[in-house]
Every structure is written in C-alpha cells, then in structure tokens.
N, C-alpha and C positions, 0 to 999 in steps of 0.2 A: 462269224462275229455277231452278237445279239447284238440288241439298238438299244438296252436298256443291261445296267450294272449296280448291281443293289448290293451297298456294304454294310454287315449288319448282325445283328446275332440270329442265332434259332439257341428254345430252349424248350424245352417239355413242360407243358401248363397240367400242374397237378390242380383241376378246380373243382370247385363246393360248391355244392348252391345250398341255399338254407333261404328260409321267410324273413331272415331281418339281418342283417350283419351283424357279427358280435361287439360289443365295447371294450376297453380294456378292461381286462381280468374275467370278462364272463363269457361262460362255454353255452354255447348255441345244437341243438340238433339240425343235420344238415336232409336236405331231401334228395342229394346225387352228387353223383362224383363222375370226373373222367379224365381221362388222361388223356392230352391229345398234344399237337406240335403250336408251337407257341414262338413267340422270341418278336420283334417288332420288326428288323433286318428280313426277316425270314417270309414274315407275312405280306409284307409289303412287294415282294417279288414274287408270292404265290398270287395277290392280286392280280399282278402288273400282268401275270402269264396267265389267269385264269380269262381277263382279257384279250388274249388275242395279240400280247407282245412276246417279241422273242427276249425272254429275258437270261443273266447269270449271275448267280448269286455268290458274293464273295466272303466265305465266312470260314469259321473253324468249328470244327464239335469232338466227342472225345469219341474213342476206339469204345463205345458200349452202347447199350440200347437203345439207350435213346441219339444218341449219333445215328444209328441205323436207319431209326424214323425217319431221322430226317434226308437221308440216302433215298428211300425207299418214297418219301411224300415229293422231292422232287424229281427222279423219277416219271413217279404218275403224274406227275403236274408240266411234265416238259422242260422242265427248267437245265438250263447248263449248272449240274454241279462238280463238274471237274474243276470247279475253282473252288471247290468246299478242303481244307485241310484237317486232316484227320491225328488228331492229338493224343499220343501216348501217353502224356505227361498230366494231363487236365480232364477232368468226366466233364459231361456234358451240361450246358448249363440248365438250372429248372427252375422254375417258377410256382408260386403257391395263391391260387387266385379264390380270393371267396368272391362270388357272386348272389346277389340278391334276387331272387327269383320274383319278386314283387314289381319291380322295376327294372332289370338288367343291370344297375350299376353295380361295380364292385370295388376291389379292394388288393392289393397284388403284391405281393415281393418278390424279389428275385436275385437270384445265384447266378451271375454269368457263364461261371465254369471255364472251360474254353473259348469262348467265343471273345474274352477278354484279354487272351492271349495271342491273338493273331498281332502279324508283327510288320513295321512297316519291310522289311524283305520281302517277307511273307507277300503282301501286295504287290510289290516291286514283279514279281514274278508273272503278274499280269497286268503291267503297267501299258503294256498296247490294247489290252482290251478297257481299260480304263480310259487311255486316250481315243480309241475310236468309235466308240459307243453313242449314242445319238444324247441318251439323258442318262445322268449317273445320279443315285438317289443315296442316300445312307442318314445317321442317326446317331445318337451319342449314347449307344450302349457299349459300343466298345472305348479302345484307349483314346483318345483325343489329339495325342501326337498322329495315330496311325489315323483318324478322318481325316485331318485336316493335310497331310501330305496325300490321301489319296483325292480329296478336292482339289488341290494343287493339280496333281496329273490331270486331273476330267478335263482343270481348264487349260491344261498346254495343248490340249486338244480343242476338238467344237462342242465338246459335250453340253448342253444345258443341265447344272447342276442343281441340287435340291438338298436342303437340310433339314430335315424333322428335327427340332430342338427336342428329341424327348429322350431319358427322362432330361430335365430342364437343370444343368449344370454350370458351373462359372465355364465360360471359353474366352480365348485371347481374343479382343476384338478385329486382330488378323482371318480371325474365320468369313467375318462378313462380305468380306470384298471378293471371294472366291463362291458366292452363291448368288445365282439366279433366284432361285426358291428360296423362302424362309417358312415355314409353315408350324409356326407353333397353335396349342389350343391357346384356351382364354388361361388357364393357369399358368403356362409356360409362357406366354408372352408378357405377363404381371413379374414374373419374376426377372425378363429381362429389360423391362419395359421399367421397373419400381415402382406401377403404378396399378391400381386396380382399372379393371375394363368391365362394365356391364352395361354399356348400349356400344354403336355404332360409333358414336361420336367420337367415342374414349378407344373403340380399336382405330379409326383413323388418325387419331395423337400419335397411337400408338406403332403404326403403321409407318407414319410420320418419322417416327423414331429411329426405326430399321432402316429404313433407307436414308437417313441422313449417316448411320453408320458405314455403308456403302452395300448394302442388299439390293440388289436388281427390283426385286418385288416380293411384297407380302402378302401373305395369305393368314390369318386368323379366322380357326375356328372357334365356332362360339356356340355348339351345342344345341339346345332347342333353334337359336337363331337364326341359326346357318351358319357365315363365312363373310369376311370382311377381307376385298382386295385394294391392293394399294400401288400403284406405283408410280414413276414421275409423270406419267401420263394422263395416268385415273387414276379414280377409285367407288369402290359400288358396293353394296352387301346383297349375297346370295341366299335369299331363303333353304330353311331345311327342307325337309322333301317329308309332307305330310302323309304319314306312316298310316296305312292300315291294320287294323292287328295288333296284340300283344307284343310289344320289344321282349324280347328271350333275354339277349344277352347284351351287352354291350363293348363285353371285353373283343379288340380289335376293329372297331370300328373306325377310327383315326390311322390304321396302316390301312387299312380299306380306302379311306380316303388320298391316303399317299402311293397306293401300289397305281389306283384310277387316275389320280393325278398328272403321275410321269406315264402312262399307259396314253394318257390325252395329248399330251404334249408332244410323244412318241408317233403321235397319227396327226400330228400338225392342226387339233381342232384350237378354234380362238378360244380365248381363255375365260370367256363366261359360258360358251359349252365345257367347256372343259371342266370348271368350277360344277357348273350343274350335273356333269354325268360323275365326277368324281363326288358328290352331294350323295347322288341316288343309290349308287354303290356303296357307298359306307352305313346309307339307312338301311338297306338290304340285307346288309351282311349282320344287323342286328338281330334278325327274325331267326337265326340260326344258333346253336347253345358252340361255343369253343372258338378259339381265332383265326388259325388256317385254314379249318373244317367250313370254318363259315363264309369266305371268301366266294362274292359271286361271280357266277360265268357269264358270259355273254347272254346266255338263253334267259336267265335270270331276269334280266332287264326288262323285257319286251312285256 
C-alpha cells in the first residue's frame, strides 16, 4: 500500500524553446524542441517518488505511444502504476509548451485526451488505496465530479488531503471542506480569491478567505516571493530559495513544489520545513529544460 496517492493526468509535453515568445499572429524561430512526459497529475507523483516516497499514481492514458511513456517513466521511477487505466477509446493526452529560453517562462496548452476520461468507477476500483494512503494529492485536470468524490474517499479515511487548484476552474464550494491542502499560485488564488495579491499582506486576506471557506490550511505561492501559509493558527511568508545559475526552464516547477510538499508531510516534517524543502525542490527542478525530466532526486539537494 504506498503512503502517498496522486490523482491526476500524464500527457506528453511537445516543447519549443525560442528567444522570445511569439504574440498573436507572429511566427517566431525556435532554438529546440523535445518531447518528453508532462501532465501536472503525473509530475507531481514523479516528485513525490523521486523523493524517497512510496507513491501510486492514479490516472488513465490511451493504448499508443505516448501512453507507453508513461508505462515505461513510472516504471523507472518506482512508481505503482497498476493503477494507471489503459484507454482504447481516447489517445493519450498532450501538451504544446513554448518556452522562453531568455527566462524559463512559458506558454502551454493542452489536450487531455484520456486522462479526462477516467471515471468515478474507474476510481471506485481503488477506493482502499485512496482510503488508506497517508496524503492523497490531485488537481483539476481531470473531471471535477471524479476529484471531488475521490477526496471524499481520502477523507473517509485519515488521509491528509491536498488540492492543487490548477488549471484554476469554477468548483462547488463543497470541495473546500474536504481539503487539508489548498495550494494555489498567485494567479489561481486571484481568480478564486476576486482579488488581485501582490505582497504578503493581500495573500493573507487572501488566505483569510480559504479558510473561512472551510480549507484546513493555505499555501500561496508567489513566485520570486516564495509562499504565503495560512491557517487558524498562523501564518508566515517563506522566502524563495535564491537560485544560483541561469533558470532553464520553469515549466513544472509548482508540481515540483506539490510532489515535495505531500513528500514532507509524508515524513511528518513541521510545515515550515516542509514549505522550505518543498521551496528548494521546485527551484531546483528549474535548472533542468522539461517537467518530469526535471524533477529532483534526493542527491540533488544536498
């Protein structure tokens, strides 16, 4: 039984890099490409394992290549994917990322494919590995009926649960009362927050907010910033972790931060180490170009 259950997509990151992002309507030359395993679901449990958790990942991909990948990178990565369902009906989902090679940031769309068809059954079928798991993480890339019943199960159990609001969509305010975790960025908490957040001050309003919705505790990240925690107890802002070195990429850096997160909380560390090592890991994993690719190991740290 792993201590860690991560619900979520995988999709194939077809990404660009070029010197400057393009605008609408203009074509840019790019300076690389590659093709690697992607999906927010997917990265965030390649973290949580590349850490030193036992993790399983609960997800769907289709019967072709890029399904295989993702067979084949958990796998190498230890991960339990016998809970991955293999879809005849749906390819596999993929993703088109430009990336700005000047600065790491980038640019992304994305195609679910399968991973948007797993079904609350589908879950049902490892509805004891949901209940018995230590922290159950997941994400709003898939259906939102199908997270929100499988938070339900994490809490019929002891699980500590976690939501990555991302990407950042309307949900029934029924979700909040079934998460320990909330962890949006500074964009995703504006949109559910109505409010713009550009210091400390405005993520503890904001902070404020979530838990008066019934979220156990929040976490906002805030980019050069750090990370803003909140809950009825405290609350404190965590410096980012001053990078040495040119930032590569930045695509996957916030599953970085959420695979470290339940990975901390997993090893019972208190939650201002746990904020800082889940911090150091998602700076880390920027120094690297792709998003599962880039995911750091233990050795990495030191």
């Amino acid at each position: 039984m792993s201590n860690i259950c991560v619900l979520g997509n995988f999709v194939a990151d077809n990404s660009f890099y070029t010197k400057k992002l393009p605008v609408k309507g203009q074509t840019v030359f790019g300076t690389g490409f590659q093709i690697g395993p992607g999906g927010k679901g997917s990265n965030q449990a390649i973290a949580a394992a590349r850490l030193g958790s036992e993790v399983s990942f609960l997800g769907k991909v289709g019967d072709d290549e890029f399904g295989r990948m993702a067979i084949d990178l958990y796998k190498k990565n230890n991960l339990n994917h016998k809970t991955v369902f293999i879809s005849k009906e749906h390819p596999t989902g993929v993703a088109g990322i430009m990336v700005n090679k000047t600065d790491g940031t980038n640019a992304i769309i994305v195609y679910p494919g399968a991973s948007m068809e797993i079904t609350k059954e589908e879950v049902n079928k490892f509805s004891e590995l949901i209940t018995k798991c230590k922290v159950f993480l997941t994400q709003l890339e898939i259906k939102t009926e199908v997270t929100l019943h499988a938070l339900k199960l994490a809490k019929e159990g002891n699980a500590i649960t976690i939501l990555n609001p991302a990407p950042a969509i309307k949900i029934n305010d029924e979700f909040f009362k079934y998460i320990d975790y909330f962890t949006p960025n500074e964009t995703e908490a504006e949109f559910y927050y109505g409010k713009k957040i550009e210091n400390y001050e405005e993520a503890k309003l904001a902070g404020d907010f979530f838990l008066s919705k019934g979220v156990k505790n929040s976490i906002i990240t805030l980019g050069d910033m750090g990370a803003y925690f909140s809950n009825k107890n405290k609350n404190f802002s965590i410096p980012a972790l001053n990078l040495k070195g040119k930032v590569l990429d930045t695509t996957g850096a916030g599953d970085a931060f959420s695979g470290a997160l339940a990975s901390g909380l997993e090893k019972k560390m208190e939650i201002q180490d746990c904020l800082n090592f889940a911090i150091k890991v998602s700076g880390i994993s920027t120094k690297k170009k792709g998003a599962a690719d880039a995911m750091p190991f233990l050795k990495d740290l030191s």
